[in-house]
C-alpha positions in Angstrom: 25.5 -54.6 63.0 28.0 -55.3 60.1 29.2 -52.0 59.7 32.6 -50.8 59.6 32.9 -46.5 59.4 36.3 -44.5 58.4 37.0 -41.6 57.0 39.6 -40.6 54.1 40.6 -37.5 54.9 42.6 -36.6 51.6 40.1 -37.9 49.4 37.4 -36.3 51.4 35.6 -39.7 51.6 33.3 -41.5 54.0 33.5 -45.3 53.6 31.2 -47.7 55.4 31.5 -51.4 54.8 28.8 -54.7 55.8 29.8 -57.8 55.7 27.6 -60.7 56.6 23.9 -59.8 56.9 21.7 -56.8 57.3 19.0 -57.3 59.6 15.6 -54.7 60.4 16.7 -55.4 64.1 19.0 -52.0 64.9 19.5 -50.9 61.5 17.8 -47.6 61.4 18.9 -46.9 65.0 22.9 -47.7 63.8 22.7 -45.2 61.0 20.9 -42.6 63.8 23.6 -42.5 66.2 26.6 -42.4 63.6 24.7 -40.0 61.6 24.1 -37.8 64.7 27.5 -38.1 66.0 29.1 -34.4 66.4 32.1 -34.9 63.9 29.7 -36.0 61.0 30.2 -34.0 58.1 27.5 -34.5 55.5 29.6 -32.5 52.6 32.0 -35.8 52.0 31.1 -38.0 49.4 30.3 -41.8 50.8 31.0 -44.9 49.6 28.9 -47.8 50.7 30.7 -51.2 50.1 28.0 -53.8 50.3 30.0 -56.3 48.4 30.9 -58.2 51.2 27.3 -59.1 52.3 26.1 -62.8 52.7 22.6 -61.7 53.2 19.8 -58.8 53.8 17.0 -59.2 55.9 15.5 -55.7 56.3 12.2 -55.1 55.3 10.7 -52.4 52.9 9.4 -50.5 56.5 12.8 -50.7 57.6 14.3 -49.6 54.5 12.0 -46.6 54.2 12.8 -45.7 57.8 16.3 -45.4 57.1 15.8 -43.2 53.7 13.4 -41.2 55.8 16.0 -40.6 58.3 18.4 -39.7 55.7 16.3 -37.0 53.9 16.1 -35.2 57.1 19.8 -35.7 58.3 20.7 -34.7 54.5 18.6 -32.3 54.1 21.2 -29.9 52.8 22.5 -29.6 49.5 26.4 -30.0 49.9 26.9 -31.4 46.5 28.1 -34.5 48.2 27.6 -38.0 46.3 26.7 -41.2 47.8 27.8 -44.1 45.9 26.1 -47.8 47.0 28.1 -51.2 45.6 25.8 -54.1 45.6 26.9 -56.6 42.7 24.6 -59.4 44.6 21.2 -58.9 42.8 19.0 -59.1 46.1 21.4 -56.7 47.7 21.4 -54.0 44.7 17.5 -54.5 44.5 17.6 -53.3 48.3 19.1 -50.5 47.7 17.5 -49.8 44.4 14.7 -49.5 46.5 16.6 -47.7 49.2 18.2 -45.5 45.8 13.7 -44.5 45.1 12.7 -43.5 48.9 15.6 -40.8 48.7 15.4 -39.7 45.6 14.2 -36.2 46.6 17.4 -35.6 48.3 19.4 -32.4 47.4 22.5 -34.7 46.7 23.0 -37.2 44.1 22.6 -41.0 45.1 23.9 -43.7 42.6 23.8 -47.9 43.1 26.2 -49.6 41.4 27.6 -53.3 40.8 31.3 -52.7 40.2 33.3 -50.8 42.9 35.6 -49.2 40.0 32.2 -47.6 38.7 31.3 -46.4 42.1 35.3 -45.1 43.1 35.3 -43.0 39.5 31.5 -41.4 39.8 32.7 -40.0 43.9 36.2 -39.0 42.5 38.4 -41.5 43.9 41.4 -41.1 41.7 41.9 -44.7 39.8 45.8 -45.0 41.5 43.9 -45.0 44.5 41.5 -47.6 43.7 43.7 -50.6 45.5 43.3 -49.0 49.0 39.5 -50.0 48.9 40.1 -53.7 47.8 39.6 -53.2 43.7 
């Protein structure tokens, strides 16, 4: 899978990046076992950086797999925000959809095109912005 996970410590920040393309083949079973990994603390905000995508191959099933799977992994209000960047229209309809299978989570969910939307709505102080590629 294309993902990249790190944490940001002072800004209390989860940031997962793809780059090339998303396929239904391991997806839902990538998110599982980072989502289910001890140290996972589902009170930071997340930032999803989809800009760097060629491609997404993942079918609707898939896709409401994974929001299933989040709902019951998330299924805490900790106030934490998940911002999605997707400027490519076929990746931001993915998660649009992604964005309408969660939205009965207890924590807010946002898709956005620009990153500098997406780093102000989680908190990410703007003289910050040029550590995540602005």
């Amino acid at each position: 899978m294309p993902f990249e996970f790190r944490i940001v410590q002072d800004l209390r920040l989860r940031l997962v990046t793809a780059s090339g393309t998303i396929e239904d083949q391991g997806l839902v079973e990538t998110f599982e076992s980072h989502w289910h990994l001890p140290e996972y603390d589902t009170s930071l905000n997340v930032l999803y950086d989809f800009r760097r995508l060629s491609e997404v191959e993942a079918s609707t099933a898939t896709v409401q797999d994974l929001a299933e799977l989040s709902l019951t992994v998330h299924r805490d209000p900790t106030g934490a925000k998940t911002a999605l960047v997707a400027p490519v229209d076929v990746v931001y309809g993915v998660n649009r959809m992604y964005q309408a299978f969660v939205e009965q989570s207890p924590n807010p969910l946002e898709v956005f095109r620009e990153i500098a939307d997406a780093l102000e709505w989680v908190g990410v102080p703007e003289d910050r912005w040029p550590d995540f590629g602005t």
